[in-house]
C-alpha positions in Angstrom: -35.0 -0.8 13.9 -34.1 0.8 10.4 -37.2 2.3 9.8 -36.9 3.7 13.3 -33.1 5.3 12.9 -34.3 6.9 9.3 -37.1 8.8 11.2 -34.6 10.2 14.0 -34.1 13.7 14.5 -31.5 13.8 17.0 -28.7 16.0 16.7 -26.1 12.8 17.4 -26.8 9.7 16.8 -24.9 6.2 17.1 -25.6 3.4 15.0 -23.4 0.1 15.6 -23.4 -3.4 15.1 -21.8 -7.1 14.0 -20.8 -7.4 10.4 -23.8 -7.8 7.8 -26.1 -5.9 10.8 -27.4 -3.0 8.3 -25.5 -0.2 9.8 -24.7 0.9 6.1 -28.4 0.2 5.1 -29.8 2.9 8.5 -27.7 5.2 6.9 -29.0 5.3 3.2 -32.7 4.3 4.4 -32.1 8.0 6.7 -31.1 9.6 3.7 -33.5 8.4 1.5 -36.4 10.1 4.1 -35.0 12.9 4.2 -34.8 13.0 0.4 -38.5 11.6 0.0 -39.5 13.9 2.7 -38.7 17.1 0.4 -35.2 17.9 2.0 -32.5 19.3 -0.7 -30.3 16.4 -1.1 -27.6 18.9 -1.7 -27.9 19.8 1.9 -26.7 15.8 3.0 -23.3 14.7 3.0 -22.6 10.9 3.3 -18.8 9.9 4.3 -17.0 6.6 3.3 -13.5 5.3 3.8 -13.0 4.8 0.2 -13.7 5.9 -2.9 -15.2 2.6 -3.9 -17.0 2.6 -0.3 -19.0 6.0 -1.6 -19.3 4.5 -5.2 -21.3 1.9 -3.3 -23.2 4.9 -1.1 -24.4 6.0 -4.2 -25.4 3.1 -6.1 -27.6 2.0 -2.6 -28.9 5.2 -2.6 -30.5 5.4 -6.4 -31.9 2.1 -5.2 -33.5 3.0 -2.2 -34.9 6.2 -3.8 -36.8 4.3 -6.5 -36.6 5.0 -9.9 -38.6 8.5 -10.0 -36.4 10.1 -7.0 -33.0 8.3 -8.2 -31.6 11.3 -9.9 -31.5 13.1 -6.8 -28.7 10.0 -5.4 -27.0 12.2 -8.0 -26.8 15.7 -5.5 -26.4 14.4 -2.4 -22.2 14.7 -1.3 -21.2 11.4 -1.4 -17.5 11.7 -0.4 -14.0 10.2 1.3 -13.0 12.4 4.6 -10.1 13.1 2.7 -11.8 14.9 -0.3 -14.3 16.3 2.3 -11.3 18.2 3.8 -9.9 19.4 0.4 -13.6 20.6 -0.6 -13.4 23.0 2.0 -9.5 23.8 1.7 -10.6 24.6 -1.8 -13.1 27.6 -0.4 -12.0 31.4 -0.7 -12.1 31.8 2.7 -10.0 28.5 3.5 -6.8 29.6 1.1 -6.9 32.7 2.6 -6.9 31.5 6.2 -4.6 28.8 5.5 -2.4 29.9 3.1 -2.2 27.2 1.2 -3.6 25.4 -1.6 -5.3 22.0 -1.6 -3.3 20.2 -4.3 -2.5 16.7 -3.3 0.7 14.9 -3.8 0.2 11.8 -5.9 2.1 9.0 -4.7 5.3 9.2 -7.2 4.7 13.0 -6.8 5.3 12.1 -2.7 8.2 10.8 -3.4 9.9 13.3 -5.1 9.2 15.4 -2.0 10.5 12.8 0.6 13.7 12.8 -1.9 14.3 16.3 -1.2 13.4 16.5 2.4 16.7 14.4 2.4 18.3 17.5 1.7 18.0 18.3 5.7 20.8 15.9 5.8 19.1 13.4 8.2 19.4 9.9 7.6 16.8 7.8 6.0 16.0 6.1 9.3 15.8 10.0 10.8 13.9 11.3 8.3 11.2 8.3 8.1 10.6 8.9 11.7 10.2 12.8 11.8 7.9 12.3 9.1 5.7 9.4 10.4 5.7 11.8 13.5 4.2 14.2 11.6 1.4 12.3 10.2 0.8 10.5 13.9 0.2 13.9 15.4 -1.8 15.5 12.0 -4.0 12.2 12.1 -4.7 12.6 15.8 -5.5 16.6 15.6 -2.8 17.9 18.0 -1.2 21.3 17.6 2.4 21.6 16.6 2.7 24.0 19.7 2.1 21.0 22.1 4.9 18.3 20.5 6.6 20.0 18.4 10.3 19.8 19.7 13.1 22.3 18.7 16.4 20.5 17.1 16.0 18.0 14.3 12.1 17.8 14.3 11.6 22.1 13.8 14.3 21.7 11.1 12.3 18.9 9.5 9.0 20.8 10.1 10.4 24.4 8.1 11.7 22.2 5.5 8.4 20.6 4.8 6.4 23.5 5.2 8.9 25.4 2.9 9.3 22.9 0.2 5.5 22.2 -0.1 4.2 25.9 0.5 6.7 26.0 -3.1 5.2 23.0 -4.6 1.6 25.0 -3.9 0.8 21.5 -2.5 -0.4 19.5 0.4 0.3 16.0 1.9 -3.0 13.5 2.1 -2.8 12.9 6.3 -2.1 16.9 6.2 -5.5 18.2 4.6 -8.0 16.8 7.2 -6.2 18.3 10.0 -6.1 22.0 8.4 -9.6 21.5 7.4 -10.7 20.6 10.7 -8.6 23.5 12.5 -10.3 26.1 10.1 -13.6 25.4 10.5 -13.2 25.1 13.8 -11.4 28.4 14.2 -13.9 30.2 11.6 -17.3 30.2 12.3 -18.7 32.3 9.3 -16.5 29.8 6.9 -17.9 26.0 8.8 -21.3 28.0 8.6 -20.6 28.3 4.0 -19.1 25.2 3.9 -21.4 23.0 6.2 -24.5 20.2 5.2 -27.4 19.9 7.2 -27.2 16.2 7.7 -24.1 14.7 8.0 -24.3 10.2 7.9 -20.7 9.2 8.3 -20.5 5.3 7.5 -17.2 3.2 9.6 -16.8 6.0 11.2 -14.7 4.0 13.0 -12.2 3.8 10.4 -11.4 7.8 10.0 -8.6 9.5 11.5 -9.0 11.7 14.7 -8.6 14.6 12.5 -11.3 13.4 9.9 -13.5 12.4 12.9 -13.6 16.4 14.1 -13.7 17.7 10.4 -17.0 15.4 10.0 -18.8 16.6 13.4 -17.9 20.4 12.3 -19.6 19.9 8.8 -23.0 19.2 10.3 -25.5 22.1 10.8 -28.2 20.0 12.2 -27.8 16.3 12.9 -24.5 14.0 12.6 -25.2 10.6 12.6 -22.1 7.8 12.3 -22.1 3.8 12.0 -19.5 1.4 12.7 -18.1 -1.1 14.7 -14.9 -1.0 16.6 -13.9 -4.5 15.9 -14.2 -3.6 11.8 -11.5 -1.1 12.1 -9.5 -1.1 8.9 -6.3 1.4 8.0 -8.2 2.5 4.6 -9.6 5.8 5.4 -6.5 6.6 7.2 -2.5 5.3 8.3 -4.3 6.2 12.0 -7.7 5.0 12.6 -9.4 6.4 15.8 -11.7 3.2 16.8 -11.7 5.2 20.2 -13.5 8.2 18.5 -16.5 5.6 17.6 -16.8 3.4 20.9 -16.7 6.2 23.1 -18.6 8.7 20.8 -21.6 8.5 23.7 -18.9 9.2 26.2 -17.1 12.1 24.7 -20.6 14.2 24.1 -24.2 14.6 25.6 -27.0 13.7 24.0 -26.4 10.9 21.9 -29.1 8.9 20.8 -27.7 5.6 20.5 -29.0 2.4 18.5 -27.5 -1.1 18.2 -28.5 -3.3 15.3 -28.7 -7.3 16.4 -29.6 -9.5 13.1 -27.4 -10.0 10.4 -29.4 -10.0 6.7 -26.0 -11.2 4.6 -25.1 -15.1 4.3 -25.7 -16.7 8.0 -22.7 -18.6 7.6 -20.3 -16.4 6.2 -21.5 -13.5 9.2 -20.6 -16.5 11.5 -17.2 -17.0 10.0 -16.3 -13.2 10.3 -17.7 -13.0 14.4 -15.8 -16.0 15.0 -12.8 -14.1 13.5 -13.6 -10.7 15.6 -14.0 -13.0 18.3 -10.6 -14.5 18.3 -8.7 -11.5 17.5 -10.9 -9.2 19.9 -8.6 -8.0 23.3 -11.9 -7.9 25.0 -15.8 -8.8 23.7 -16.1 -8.5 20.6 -19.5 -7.2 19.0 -21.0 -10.3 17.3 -24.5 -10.4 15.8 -27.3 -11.9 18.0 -29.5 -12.8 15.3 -29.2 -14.3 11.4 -31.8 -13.5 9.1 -30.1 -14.0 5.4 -29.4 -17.6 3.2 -27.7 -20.0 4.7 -25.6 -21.0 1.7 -22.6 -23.1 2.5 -19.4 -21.1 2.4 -16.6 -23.1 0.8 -12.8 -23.6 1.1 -11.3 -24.8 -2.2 -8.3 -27.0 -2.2 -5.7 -26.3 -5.7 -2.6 -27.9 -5.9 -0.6 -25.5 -7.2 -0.8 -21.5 -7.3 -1.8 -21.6 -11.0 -4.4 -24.1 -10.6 -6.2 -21.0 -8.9 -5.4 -18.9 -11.9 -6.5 -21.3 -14.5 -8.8 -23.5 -13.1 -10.7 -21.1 -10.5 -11.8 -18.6 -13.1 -12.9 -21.5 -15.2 -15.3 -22.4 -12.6 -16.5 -18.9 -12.6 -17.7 -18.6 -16.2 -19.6 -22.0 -15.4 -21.0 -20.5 -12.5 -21.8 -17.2 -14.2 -23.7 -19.1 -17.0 -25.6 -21.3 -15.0 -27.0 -19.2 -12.5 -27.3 -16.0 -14.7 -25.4 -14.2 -12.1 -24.9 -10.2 -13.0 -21.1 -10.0 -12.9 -21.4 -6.8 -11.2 -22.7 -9.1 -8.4 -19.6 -11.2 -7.7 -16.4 -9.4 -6.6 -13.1 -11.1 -6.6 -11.0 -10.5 -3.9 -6.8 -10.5 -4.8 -4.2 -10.0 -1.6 -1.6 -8.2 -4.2 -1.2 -6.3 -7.5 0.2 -9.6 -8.9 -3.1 -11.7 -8.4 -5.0 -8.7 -9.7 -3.4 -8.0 -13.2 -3.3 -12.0 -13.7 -6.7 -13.0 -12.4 -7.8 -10.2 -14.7 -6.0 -11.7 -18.2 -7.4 -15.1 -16.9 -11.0 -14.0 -16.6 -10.6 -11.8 -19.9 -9.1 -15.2 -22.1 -12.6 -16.7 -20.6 -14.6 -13.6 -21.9 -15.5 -11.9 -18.9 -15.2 -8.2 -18.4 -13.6 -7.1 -15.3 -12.8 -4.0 -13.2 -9.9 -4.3 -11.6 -9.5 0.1 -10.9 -7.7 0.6 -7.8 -6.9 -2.7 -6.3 -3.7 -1.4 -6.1 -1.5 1.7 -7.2 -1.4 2.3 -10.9 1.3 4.6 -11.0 4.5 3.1 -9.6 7.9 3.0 -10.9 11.0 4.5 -10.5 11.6 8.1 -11.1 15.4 7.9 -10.7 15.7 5.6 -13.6 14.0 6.6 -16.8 13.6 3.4 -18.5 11.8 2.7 -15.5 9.6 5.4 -14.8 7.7 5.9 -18.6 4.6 5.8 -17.0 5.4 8.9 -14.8 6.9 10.7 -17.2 3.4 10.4 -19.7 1.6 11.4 -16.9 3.9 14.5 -16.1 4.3 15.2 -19.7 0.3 15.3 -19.9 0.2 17.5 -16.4 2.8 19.9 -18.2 0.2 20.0 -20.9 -3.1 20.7 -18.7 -1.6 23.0 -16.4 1.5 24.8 -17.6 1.6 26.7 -13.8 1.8 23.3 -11.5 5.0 23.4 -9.5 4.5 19.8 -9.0 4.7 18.7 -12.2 7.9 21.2 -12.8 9.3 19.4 -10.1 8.9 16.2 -11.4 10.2 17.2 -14.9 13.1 19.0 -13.5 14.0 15.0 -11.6 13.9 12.2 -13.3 16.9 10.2 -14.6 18.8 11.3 -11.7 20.0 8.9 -8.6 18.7 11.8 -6.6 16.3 13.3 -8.6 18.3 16.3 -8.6 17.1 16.8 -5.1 20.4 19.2 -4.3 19.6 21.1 -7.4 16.0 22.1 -7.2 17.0 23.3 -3.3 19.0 25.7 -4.7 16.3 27.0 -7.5 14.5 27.2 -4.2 16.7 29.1 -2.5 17.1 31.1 -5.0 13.4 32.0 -5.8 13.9 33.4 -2.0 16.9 35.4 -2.8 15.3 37.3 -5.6 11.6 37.2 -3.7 9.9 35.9 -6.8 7.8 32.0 -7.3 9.1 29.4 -8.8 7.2 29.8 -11.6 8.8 32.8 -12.2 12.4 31.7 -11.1 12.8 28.8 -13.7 12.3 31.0 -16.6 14.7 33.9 -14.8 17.1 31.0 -14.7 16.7 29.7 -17.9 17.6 33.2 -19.0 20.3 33.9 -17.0 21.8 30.9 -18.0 21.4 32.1 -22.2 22.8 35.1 -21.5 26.0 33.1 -19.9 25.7 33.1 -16.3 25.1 30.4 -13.9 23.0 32.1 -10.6 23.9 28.9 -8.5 25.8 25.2 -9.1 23.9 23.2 -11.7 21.9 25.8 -13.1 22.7 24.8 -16.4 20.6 21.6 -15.5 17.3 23.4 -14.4 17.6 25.6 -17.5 17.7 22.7 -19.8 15.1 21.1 -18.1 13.0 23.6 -18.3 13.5 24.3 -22.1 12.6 21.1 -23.1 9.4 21.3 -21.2 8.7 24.6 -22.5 9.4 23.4 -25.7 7.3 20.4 -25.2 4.3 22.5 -24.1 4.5 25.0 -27.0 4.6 22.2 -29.8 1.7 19.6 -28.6 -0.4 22.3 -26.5 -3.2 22.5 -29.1 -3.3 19.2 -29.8 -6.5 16.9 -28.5 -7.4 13.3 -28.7 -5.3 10.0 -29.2 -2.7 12.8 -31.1 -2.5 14.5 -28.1 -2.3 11.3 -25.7 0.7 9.7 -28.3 2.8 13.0 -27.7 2.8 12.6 -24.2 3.9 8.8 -24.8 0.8 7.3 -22.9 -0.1 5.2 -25.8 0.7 1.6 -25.2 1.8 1.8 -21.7 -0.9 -0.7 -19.6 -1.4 1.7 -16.8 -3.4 3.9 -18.7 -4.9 1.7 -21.3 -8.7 1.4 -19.7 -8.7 4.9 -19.4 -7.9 5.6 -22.7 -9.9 3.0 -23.9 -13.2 5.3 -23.2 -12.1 8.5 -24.8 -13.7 10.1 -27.4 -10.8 11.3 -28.8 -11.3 14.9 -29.2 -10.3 15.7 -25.4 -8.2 18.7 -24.8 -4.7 18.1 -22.4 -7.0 19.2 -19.0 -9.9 17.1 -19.8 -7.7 13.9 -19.9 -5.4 14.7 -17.4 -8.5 15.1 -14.8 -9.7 12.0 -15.8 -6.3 10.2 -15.7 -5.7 11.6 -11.9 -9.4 11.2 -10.9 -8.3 7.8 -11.5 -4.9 7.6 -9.7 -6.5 9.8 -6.2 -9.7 8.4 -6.4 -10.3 5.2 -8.4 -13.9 3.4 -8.7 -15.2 0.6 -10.2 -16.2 0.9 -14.0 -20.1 0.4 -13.4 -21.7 -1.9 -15.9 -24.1 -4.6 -15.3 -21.8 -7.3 -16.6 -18.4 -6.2 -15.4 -17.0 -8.6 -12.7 -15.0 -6.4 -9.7 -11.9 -7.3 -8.5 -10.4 -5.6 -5.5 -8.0 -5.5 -2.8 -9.2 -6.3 0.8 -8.7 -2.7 1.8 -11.5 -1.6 -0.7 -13.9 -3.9 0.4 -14.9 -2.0 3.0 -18.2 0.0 2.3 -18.9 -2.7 -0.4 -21.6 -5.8 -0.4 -21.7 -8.6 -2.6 -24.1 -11.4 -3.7 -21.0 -13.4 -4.4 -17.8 -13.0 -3.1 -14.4 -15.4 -3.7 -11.2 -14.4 -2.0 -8.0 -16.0 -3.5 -4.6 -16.6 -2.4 -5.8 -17.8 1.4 -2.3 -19.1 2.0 -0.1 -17.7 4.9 2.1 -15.1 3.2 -0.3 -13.5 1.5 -3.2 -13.1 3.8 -2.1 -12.5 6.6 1.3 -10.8 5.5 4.2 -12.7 6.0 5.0 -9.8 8.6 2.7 -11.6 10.8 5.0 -14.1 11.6 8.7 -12.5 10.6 10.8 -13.9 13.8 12.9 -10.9 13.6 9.5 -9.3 14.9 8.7 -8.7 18.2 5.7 -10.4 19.7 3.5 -7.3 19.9 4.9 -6.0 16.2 3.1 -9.6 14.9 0.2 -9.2 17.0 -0.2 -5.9 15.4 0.1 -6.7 12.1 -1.9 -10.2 12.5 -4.7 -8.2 14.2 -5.0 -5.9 11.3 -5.1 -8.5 8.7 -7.4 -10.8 10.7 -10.1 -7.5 10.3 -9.9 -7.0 6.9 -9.8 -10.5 6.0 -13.3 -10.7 8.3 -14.2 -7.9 6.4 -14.1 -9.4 3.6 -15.9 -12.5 4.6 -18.5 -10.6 6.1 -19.2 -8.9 2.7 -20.9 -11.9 0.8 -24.9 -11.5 1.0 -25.1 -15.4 -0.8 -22.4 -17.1 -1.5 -19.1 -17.3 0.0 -16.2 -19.1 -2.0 -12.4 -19.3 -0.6 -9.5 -20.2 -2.5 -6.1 -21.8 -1.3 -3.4 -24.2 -2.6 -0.8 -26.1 -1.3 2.2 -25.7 -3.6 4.0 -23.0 -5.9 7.1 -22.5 -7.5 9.8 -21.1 -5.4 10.3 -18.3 -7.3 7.0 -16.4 -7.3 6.4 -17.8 -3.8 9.4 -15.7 -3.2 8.1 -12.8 -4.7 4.9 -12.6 -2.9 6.4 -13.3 0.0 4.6 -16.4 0.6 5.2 -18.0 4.3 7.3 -21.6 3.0 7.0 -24.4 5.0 9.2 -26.5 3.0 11.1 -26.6 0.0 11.0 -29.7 -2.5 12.9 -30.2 -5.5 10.3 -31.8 -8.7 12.9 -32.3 -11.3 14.5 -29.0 -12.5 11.9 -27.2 -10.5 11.8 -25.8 -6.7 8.7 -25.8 -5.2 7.6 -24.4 -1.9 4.9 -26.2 0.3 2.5 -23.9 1.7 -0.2 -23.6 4.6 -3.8 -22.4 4.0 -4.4 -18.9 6.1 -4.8 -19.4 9.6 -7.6 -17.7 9.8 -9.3 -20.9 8.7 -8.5 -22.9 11.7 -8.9 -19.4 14.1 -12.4 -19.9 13.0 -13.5 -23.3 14.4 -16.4 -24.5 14.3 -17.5 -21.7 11.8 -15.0 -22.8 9.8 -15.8 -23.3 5.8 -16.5 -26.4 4.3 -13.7 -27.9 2.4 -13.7 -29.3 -1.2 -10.6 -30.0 -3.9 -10.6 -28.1 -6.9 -10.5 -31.1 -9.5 -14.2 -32.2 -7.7 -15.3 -28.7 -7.5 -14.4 -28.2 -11.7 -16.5 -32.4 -12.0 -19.8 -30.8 -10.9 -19.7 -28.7 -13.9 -17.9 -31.6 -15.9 -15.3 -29.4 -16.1 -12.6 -31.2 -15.0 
């Protein structure tokens, strides 16, 4: 049925399917005619749900091409919905239309904004509501003329739109919806910015907003895959599973296929439809047919939490050796930023190379605290540097050390720049003056002025400086969120060269590719991904699925929720392995990082001076029945490679 959904010519078409089906592989294989077929590969745009998801697109892609036609993998728009809907915010036309400029906020950048949307004088509780309100009706493409409610929400509203219309900047659940509203209101700029094919993969997984934006980018033929029951919040905070299922319903003429046989490990796709099916409301969409190895899939028993650490990724570089595996083949799944960063020192004392880029954020800390927040500051020292005329990164200078960020103060540089009818990047220097000259144009001026010296100062001493003697003045040297970056410099790079590098890394992370670098990633980016061999670690309750799922101060359908959405992307993940399957749990840690990660603790024992909690393996084992994985303890598991 593959061959037969490459050749189709329909203008919609629906492609959907059980886990490990080849909706992913319809996609490329329709692609890769088109390509073959003399089309202009710059005329297709594929969509994933994540960056690594399109990373994946790609790499299929050059496969499926062969090597003569793989360079043109290389033109085709492989892309997120998110950067789909800046590309086009980016246009002439789109600025001018919109008004506004496609700059996203960065997370700790985001946060600086929240801070001084606090400045409306809601509450925390307030203002975390108006703003999730916001993104609920931006993700589901409504109008602000048909919710938007005067009082406290239009208050909230001006204030955003004010503070990031300053900023020149945009929120991430923001960009799809303007994208989709201008094309859809400007036929002359969807005709410039449009593809001819358009092959959307989890199309499920996209916001209502990034749904519509896709459909309006195709000139000829949209065709989307996915699988309601796969729906996973990594394309979007509001997936529209909806827009997928009833896609058929909502238009006419949709050509519609449904893939049957599953190619990837038979028993690991039967582990993740017995997992749709017990978390499915109604039937769930389950492969009919198995057509791949029928490798057992295995649960293995540690005893304690750093047994998996130690022991597991011993077994690994046995495994690795003895079958001649291709790291790039195996991906290790981690359920938090802990169990990355440490399964990656264990793997690298054993000599294996790992990618562990965007399992989790990078760039976290805490900009009211300095000593907390060097990381942020490197990385706003280095923006100063690449692009003296970003409000954003003014705005971060001008706010940290403060237990407010100087949220107060910047509102009235604001204000200010209103008064006198000039930008902010004309205001701080106006202030800056006034102040040497002896006058203070509004409370705390003195404080923006200084600010602003010192990053003026900075800029003029270091601006011509390239290399590691640019990347030492801006303090990045030594700090571990930016060492793998720097590690591949040259070391003649100017200030903009590195600093698009170091955000391409932050907004839109990917694997480093390499035949022999092992992957390790979050559940989340799984999706869009395949695997020859896939292990999943920390399978204890707590950690997968989130101790959420069972908080008694919960409600029952706040648990449901949250157990639902786990159950999916653990499935997912499952689902992912092509040969070999390989699950990790134990049943003991110490209390304290039990704690930490938020383990679910049965019990508590006390082992001489230590604590320890007990622990239960994920539920999802036993949710599976008689799919279940086979079970084996690690000390027998390390003896077959007389290990132990």
């Amino acid at each position: 049925m593959i061959e037969e959904i490459s050749a189709c010519d329909e203008r919609l078409v629906k492609v959907s399917g059980a886990a490990g089906t080849g909706k992913t592989e319809a996609l490329i294989a329709r692609a890769a005619r088109l390509i073959n077929g003399g089309a202009d590969p710059s005329t297709i745009l594929m969509v994933a749900s994540t960056t690594f998801g399109a990373q994946a697109l790609r790499e299929r892609l050059r496969a499926a091409l062969g090597e003569d036609n793989a360079p043109a993998a290389n033109e085709v728009a492989i892309t997120t919905a998110l950067n789909a809907a800046v590309a086009v915010l980016g246009t002439p036309a789109a600025r001018e239309a919109t008004g506004r400029k496609p700059r996203l906020l960065a997370g700790f950048e985001h946060n600086f904004f929240i801070e001084d949307m606090k400045t409306t004088g809601q509450s925390r509780r307030q203002l975390k509501n108006v703003m999730d309100l916001f993104d609920r009706h931006w993700c589901s493409y409504d109008t602000s003329e048909d919710w938007l409610i005067p009082g406290e929400q239009t208050v909230a509203w001006q204030r955003a739109q004010e503070a990031l219309g300053a900023l020149g900047a945009m929120l991430p659940n923001e960009a799809p919806y303007l994208a989709a509203r201008f094309l859809q209101e400007n036929p002359k700029g969807r005709a410039q910015c449009g593809f001819e094919v358009v092959l959307a993969d989890d199309f499920q997984n996209l916001s209502h907003a990034q749904q519509t934006l896709v459909c309006l980018l195709a000139n000829r033929q949209v065709m989307v895959a996915g699988n309601g029951n796969e729906t996973a919040t990594c394309a979007s905070p509001l997936p529209h599973p909806d827009g997928f299922t009833q896609f058929e319903n909502l238009r006419n003429g949709v050509t519609c296929f449904q893939l049957e046989t599953a190619f990837n490990n038979v028993k690991a796709t039967a582990f993740a439809d017995a997992l749709a099916v017990a978390g499915a409301d109604s039937q769930a969409l389950t492969a009919q047919k198995r057509d791949g190895s029928a490798t057992d899939i295995t649960l293995v028993k540690w005893n304690m939490a750093e047994d998996e650490f130690n022991s597991l990724t011993k077994y690994l570089r046995a495994l690795i050796a003895d079958r001649e595996i291709e790291e790039s083949q195996m991906c290790v799944v981690v359920p938090n930023k802990r169990w990355a960063r440490t399964t990656q020192q264990a793997l690298g004392k054993r000599g294996i190379k790992t990618s562990a880029d965007g399992a989790f954020p990078s760039l976290v800390g805490d900009p009211r605290d300095a000593a907390r927040s060097q990381a942020l500051i490197a990385f706003t020292k280095l923006n100063l540097l690449a692009n003296p005329e970003d409000v954003v990164a003014w705005r971060a200078w001008c706010g940290y050390g403060h237990q407010l960020t100087h949220s107060d103060t910047w509102g009235r540089l604001l204000e200010y720049a209103r008064q006198q009818g000039i930008p902010v990047l004309e205001a701080l220097p106006a202030v800056a003056q006034a102040v040497a000259g002896g006058t203070e144009p509004f409370m705390k001026a003195k404080l923006i002025a200084e600010r602003y010296n010192q990053g003026r100062e900075f800029i003029e001493k270091n601006s011509r400086r390239k290399g590691f003697g640019l990347t030492r003045a801006a303090g990045l040297d030594g700090l571990r969120e930016f060492k793998g970056t720097l590690d591949t410099l040259a070391g003649d790079e100017d200030a903009a060269t590195v600093y698009a590098v170091l955000r391409d890394k932050e907004m839109n992370p990917t694997f480093t590719e390499g035949a022999h670098i092992l992957r390790i990633s979050s559940y989340e980016n799984m999706v869009g991904c395949n695997y020859q061999y896939v292990v999943i670690t920390g399978c204890v309750d707590g950690l997968m699925p989130v101790r959420d799922a069972f908080e008694v101060v919960s409600t029952d359908e706040d648990r449901k929720r949250v157990m639902d959405a786990e159950r999916r992307l653990f499935a997912g993940a499952v689902a992912k392995a092509g040969q070999e399957l390989m699950l990790s749990t134990f049943s003991r840690a110490q209390l304290e990082l039990a704690e930490k990660t938020k383990m679910q603790v049965t019990r508590v024992r006390s082992d001489g001076d230590d604590r320890i909690a007990l622990l239960r393996p994920t539920t999802f084992i036993a949710e599976a029945r008689n799919a279940t994985p086979s079970t084996i303890g690690g000390q027998m598991l390390l003896s077959k490679y007389d290990l132990a």
